[in-house]
C-alpha positions in Angstrom: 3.6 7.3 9.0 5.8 7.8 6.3 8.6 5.3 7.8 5.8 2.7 7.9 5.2 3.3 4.7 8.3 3.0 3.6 9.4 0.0 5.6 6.2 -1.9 4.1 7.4 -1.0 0.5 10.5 -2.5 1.1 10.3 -5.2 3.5 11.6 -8.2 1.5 12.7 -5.9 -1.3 16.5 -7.1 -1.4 17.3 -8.0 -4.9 18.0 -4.1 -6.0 21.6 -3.5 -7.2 22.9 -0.3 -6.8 22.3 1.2 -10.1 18.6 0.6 -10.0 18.9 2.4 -6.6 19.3 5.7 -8.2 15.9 7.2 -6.7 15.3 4.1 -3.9 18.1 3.7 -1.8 18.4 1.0 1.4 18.8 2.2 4.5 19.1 -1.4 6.8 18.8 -4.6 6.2 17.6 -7.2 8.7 14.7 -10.5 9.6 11.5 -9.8 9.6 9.7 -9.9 12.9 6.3 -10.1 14.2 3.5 -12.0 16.4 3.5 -15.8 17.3 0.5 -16.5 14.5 -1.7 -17.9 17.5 -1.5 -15.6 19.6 -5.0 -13.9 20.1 -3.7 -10.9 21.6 -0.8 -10.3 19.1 0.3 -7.1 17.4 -0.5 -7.3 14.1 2.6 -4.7 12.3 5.5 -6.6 10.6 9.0 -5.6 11.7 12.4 -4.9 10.1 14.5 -6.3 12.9 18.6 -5.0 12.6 20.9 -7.9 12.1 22.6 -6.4 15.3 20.9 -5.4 18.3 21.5 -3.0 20.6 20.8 -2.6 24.5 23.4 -0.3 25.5 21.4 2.0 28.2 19.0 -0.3 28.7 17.7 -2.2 31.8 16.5 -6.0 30.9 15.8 -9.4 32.2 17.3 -12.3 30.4 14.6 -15.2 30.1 11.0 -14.2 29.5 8.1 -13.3 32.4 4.9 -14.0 30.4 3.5 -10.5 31.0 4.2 -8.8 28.1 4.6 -8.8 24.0 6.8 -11.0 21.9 8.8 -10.5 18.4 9.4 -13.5 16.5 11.0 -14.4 13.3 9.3 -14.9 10.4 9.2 -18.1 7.4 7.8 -18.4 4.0 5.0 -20.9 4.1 5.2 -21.5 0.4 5.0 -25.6 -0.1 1.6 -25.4 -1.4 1.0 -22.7 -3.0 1.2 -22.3 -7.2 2.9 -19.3 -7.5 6.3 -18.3 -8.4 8.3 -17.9 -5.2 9.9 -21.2 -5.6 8.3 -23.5 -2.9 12.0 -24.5 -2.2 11.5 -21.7 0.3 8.8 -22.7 2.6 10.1 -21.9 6.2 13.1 -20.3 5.0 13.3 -17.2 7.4 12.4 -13.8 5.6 14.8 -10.7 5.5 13.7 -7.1 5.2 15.3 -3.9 4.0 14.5 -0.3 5.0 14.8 1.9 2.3 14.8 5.4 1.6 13.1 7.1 -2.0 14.9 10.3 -2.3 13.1 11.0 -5.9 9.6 10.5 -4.9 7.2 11.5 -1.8 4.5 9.1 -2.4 4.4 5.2 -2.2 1.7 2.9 -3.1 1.3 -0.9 -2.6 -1.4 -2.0 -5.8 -3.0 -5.4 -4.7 -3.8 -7.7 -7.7 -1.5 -5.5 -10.2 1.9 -5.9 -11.7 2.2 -2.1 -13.0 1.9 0.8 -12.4 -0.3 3.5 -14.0 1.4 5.8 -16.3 2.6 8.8 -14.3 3.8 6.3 -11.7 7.5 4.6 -11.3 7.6 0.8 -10.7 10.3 -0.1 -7.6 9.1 -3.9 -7.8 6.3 -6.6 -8.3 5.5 -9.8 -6.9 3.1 -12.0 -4.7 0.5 -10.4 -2.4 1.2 -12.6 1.2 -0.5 -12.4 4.4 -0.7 -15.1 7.8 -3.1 -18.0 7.0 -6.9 -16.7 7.2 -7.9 -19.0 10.2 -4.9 -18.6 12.5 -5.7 -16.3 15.6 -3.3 -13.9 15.3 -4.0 -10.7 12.5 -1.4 -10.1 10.0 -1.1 -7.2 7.2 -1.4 -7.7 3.4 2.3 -7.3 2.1 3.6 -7.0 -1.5 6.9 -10.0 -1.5 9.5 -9.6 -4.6 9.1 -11.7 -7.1 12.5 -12.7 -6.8 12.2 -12.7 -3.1 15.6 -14.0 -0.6 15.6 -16.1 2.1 17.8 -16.6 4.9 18.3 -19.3 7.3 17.5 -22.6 7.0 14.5 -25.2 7.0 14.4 -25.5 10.3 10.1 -25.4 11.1 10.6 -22.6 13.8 7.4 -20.3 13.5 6.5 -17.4 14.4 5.3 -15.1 11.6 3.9 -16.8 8.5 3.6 -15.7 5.5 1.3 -17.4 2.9 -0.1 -16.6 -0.2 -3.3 -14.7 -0.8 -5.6 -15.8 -3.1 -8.8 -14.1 -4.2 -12.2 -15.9 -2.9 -15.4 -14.1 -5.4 -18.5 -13.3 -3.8 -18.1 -9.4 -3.0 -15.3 -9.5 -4.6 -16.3 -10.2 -8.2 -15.5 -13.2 -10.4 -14.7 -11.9 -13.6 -12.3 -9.8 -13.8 -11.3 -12.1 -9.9 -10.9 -15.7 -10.9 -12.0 -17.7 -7.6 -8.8 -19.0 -5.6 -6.4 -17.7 -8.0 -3.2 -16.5 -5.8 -2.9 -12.1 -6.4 0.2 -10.2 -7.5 0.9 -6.8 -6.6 3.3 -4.0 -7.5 4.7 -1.2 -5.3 4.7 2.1 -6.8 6.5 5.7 -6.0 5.5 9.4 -7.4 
């Protein structure tokens, strides 16, 4: 659970140099990988995929047999959407970082903030992003740096999208929400 946690609160996180990586240290970097977004029956955790595989020991198949799961890639599905990831990246493929906090034991994603309460430490903040509300496939809620990379190029290749989220009143309240206004978040450690 822990490694989850961990690979949530840094997925995307690859702007850090190594001074402000006193405390939060990266452990791999790779491409994010997920579920075809219309598949029905697709997995709904995000991936940190190594830049260099490995099958040594392993038995496989090249070509796929249609009976089983798939990883793709995924792109920034920015182009029109108001916030600050610059919408220069829409489907730029998305890297990932595993990192490790050797200075805290806890770590929080805050939808909807951009600090962190007082006894907290801030490690980032950004743009809350999840797959498009009416695709089949379910996605996760993730917290993407406000500075955010991309890799790859423009090429429209699928596979995981990420989009903004934007708040929608009604449960959730108008005032202090504002109705279709894209969220920020913050990822915190204690």
């Amino acid at each position: 659970m822990y490694f989850i946690i961990i690979l949530l609160v840094c997925l995307l996180s690859l702007l850090f140099t190594p001074l402000l990586f006193t405390y939060f240290i990266h452990k791999h970097v790779g491409y994010v990988g997920g579920s075809w977004y219309g598949h029905s029956g697709a997995a709904v955790d995000y991936l940190c995929m190594p830049k260099n595989p490995d099958w040594s020991g392993l038995k496989y198949k090249n070509g796929t047999s249609g009976s089983g799961g798939y990883v793709y890639g995924a792109e920034y599905e920015t182009l029109y959407s108001n916030i600050g990831i610059d919408k220069s990246y829409s489907q730029y493929d998305v890297p990932c970082a595993v990192c490790r906090d050797v200075g805290h034991s806890s770590v929080v994603m805050v939808p909807s903030k951009t600090k962190c309460n007082a006894s907290w430490t801030k490690q980032y903040s950004g743009y809350l992003m999840a797959g498009y509300y009416n695709h089949a496939a379910a996605s996760q809620y993730i917290c993407v740096d406000k500075d955010a990379e991309k890799v790859g190029t423009t090429t429209n290749s699928n596979g995981v999208l990420l989009y903004p989220v934007e708040a929608r009143c009604g449960s959730l309240p108008c005032g202090p929400y504002v109705e279709g206004a894209e969220l920020g978040c913050v990822v915190c450690t204690k």
